[in-house]
BAZALUM-339585 format. One record per residue (C-alpha): x, y, z. Coordinates in Angstrom, 1 decimal, m for minus. Each point is the difference from the previous one (the first is absolute). Layout:
+--------+--------+--------+
:      x :      y :      z :
+--------+--------+--------+
:      X :      Y :      Z :
...
+--------+--------+--------+
END
This chain:
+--------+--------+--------+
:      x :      y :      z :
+--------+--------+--------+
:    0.0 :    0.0 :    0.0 :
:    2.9 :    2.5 :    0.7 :
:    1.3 :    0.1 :   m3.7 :
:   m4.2 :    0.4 :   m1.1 :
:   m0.3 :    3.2 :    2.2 :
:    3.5 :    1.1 :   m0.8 :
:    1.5 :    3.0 :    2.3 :
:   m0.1 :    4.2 :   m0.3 :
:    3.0 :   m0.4 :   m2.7 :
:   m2.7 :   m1.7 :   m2.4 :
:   m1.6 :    3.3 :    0.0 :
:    2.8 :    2.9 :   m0.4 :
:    0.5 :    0.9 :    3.1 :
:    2.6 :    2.1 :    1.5 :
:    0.3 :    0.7 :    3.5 :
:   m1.6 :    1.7 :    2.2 :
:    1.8 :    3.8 :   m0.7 :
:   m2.0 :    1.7 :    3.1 :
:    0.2 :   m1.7 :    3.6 :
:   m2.2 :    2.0 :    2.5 :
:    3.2 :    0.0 :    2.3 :
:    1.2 :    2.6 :   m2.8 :
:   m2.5 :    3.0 :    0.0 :
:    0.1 :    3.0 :    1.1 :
:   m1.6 :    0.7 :    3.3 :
:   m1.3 :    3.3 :   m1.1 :
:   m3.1 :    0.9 :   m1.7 :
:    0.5 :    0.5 :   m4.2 :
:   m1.2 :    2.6 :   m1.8 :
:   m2.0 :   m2.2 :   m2.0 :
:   m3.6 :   m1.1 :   m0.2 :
:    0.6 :   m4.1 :    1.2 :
:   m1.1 :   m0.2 :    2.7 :
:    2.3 :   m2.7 :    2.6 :
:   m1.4 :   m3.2 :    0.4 :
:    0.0 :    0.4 :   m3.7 :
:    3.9 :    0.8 :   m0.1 :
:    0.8 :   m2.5 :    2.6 :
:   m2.0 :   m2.7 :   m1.4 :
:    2.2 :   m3.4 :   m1.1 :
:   m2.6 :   m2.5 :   m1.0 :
:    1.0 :   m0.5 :   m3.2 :
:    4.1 :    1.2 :    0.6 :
:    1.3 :   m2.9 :   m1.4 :
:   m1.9 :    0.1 :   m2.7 :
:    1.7 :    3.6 :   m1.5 :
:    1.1 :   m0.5 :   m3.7 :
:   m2.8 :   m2.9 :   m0.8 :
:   m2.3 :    0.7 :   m2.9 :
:   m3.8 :   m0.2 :   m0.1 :
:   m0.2 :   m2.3 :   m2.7 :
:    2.0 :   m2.7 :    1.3 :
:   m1.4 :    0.3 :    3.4 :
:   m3.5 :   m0.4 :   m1.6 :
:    1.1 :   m3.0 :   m1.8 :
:    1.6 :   m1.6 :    3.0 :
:   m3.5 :    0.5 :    2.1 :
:   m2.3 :   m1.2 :   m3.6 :
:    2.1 :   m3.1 :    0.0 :
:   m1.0 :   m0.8 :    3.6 :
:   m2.9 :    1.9 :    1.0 :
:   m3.1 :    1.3 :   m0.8 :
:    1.2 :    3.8 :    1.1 :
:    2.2 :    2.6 :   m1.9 :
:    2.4 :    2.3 :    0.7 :
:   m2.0 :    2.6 :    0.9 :
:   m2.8 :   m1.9 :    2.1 :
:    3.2 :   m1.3 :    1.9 :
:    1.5 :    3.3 :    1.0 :
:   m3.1 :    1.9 :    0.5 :
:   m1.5 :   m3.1 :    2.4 :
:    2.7 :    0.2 :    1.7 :
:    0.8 :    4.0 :    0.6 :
:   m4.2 :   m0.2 :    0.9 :
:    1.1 :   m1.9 :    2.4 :
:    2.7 :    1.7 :    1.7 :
:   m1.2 :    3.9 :   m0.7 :
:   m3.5 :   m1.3 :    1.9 :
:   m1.1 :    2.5 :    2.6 :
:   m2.7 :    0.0 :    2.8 :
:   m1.9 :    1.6 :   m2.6 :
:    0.7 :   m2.0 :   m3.0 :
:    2.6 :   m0.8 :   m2.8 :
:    1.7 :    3.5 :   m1.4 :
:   m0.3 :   m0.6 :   m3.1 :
:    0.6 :    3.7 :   m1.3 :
:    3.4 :    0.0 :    1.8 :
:    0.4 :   m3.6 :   m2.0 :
:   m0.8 :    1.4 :   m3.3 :
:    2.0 :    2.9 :    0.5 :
:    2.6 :   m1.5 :    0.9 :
:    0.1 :   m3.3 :   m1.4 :
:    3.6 :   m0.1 :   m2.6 :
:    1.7 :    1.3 :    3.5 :
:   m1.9 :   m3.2 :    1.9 :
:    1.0 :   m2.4 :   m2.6 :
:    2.9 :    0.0 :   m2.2 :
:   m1.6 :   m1.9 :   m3.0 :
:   m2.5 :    2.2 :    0.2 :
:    0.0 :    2.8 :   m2.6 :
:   m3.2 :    2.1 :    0.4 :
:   m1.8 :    2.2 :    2.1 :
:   m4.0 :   m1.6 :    1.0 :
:   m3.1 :    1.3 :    1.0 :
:   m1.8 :   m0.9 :    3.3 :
:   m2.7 :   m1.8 :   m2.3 :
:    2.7 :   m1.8 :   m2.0 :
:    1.9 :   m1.1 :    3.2 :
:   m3.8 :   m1.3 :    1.1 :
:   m0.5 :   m2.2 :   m2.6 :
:    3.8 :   m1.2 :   m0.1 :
:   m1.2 :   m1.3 :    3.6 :
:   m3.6 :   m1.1 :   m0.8 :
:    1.6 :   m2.0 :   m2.9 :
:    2.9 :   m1.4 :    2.5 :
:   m2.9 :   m1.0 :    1.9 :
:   m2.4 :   m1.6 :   m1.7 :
:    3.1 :   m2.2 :   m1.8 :
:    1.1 :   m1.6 :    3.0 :
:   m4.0 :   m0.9 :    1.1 :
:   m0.2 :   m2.0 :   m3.4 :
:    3.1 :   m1.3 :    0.4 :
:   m0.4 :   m1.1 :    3.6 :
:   m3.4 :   m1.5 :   m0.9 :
:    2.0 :   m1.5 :   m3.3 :
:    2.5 :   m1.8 :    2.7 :
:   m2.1 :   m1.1 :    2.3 :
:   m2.4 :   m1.6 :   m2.4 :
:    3.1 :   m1.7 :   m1.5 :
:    1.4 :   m1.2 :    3.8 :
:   m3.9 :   m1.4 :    0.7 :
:   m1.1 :   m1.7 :   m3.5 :
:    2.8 :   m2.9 :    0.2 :
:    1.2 :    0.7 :   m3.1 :
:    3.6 :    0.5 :    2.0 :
:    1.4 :   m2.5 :    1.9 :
:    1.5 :    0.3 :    3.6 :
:    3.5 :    0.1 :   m1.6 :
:   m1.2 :    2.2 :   m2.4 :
:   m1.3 :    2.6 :    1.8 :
:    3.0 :   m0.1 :    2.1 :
:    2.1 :    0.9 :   m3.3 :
:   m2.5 :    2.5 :   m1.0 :
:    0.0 :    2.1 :    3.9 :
:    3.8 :   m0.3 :   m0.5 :
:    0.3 :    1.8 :   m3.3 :
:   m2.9 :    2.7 :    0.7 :
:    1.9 :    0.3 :    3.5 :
:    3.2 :    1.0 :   m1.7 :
:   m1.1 :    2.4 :   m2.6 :
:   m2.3 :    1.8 :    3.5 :
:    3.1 :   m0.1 :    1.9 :
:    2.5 :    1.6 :   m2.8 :
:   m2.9 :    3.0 :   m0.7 :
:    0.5 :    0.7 :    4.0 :
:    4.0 :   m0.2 :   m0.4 :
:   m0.4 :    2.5 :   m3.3 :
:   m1.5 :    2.3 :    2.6 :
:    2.5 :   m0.2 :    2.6 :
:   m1.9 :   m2.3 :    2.6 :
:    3.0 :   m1.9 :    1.5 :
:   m1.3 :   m3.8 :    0.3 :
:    1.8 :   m2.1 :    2.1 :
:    0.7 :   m3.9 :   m0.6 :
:   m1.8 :   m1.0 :    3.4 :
:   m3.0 :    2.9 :   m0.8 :
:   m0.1 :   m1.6 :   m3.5 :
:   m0.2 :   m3.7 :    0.8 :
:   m2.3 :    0.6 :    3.0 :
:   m2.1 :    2.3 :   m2.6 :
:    0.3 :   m3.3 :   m2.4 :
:   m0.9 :   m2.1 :    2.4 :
:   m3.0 :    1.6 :    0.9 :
:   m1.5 :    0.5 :   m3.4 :
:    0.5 :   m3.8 :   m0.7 :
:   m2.0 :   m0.7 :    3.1 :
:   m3.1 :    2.0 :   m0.7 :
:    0.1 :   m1.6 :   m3.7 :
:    0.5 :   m3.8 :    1.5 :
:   m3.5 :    1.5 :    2.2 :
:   m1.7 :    1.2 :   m2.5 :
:    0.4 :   m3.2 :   m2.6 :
:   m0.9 :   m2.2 :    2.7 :
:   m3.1 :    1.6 :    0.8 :
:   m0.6 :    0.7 :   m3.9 :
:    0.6 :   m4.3 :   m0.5 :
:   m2.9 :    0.0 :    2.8 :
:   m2.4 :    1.9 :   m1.4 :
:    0.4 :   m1.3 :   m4.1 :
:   m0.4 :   m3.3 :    1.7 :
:   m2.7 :    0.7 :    2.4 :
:   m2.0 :   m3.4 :    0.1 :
:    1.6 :   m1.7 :   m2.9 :
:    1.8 :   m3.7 :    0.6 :
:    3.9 :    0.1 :    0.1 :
:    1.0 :   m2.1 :   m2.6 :
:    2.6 :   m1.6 :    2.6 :
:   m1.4 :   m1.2 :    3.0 :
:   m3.7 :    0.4 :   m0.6 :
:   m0.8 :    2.3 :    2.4 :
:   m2.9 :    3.2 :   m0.7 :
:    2.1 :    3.0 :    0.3 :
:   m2.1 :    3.3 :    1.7 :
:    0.9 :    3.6 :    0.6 :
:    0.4 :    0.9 :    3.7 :
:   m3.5 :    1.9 :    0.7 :
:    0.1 :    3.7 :    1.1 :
:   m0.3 :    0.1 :    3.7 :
+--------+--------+--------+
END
């Protein structure tokens, strides 16, 4: 799976050129505001070019580019009042170096609407895939792994530091809730049909 995903040289990176450490203390003259200066999300990602980030992400995801960085600025610019998506748009080829243009608060809306309505069909997509049986145990192991990698190297593009015992633990976890849920799925595809083994009416637990 590592030489699938590839690393931040597949995509013309340089590095980072602006470490927070480095700026000034003082106020600029200009009109960027400072979270937006000190921002480093996407540091090691300066020199990388929007095409071949967008291919990267078509070849493994349902998302683009855009719905990627603009999900996950959404995320981190969210106030007690909501996201600011003006100071996004604004903003948004300081935020993100592949990213060349300026945005409007609608445009930045729908970036994130779209963003969020991809990963409900793909989430229903998966987990209709993980119930139906059409994946073995094995299988589905192989699948979690790969879809687990390219997760995990998104989150190390952005500068989340992922140790090895956070990242097996994280592994592990995910492999247990999928073990759970194609148990219970075998139960209720099976629910009072005859196992073809030992004879036996299998039955769904009831609700309590």
């Amino acid at each position: 799976m590592q030489e699938e995903r590839g690393s931040p040289a597949d995509w013309d990176l340089a590095p980072a050129v602006r470490p927070v450490a480095d700026e000034p203390t003082e106020e600029p003259t200009d009109d960027v505001p400072r979270d937006v200066r000190e921002y480093t999300r996407f540091s090691k990602m300066d020199g990388a070019q929007y095409e071949r980030v967008n291919e990267f992400l078509r070849d493994r995801t349902y998302i683009t580019a855009r719905e990627w960085a603009i999900a996950r600025l959404c995320a981190d610019f969210r106030t007690e009042t909501g996201v600011e998506m003006t100071k996004i748009g604004e903003n948004l080829p300081e935020l993100v170096p592949f990213m060349t243009d300026t945005y409007s608060p609608q445009a930045v809306n729908q970036a994130r609407s779209a963003f969020e309505e991809k990963v409900r069909m793909a989430g229903a997509t998966f987990l209709y895939g993980a119930m139906c049986g059409f994946f073995t145990a094995d299988e589905l192991d192989d699948l979690m792994y790969e879809v687990t990698e390219v997760a995990k190297f998104l989150l190390e593009v952005e500068g989340v530091d992922l140790s090895v015992e956070d990242e097996l633990e994280a592994e592990e976890r995910i492999s247990s809730v999928m073990r759970d849920v194609r148990s219970a799925s075998d139960e209720l595809r099976h629910d009072g049909t005859e196992c073809p083994n030992c004879g036996h009416t299998i039955e769904a637990d009831a609700d309590d």
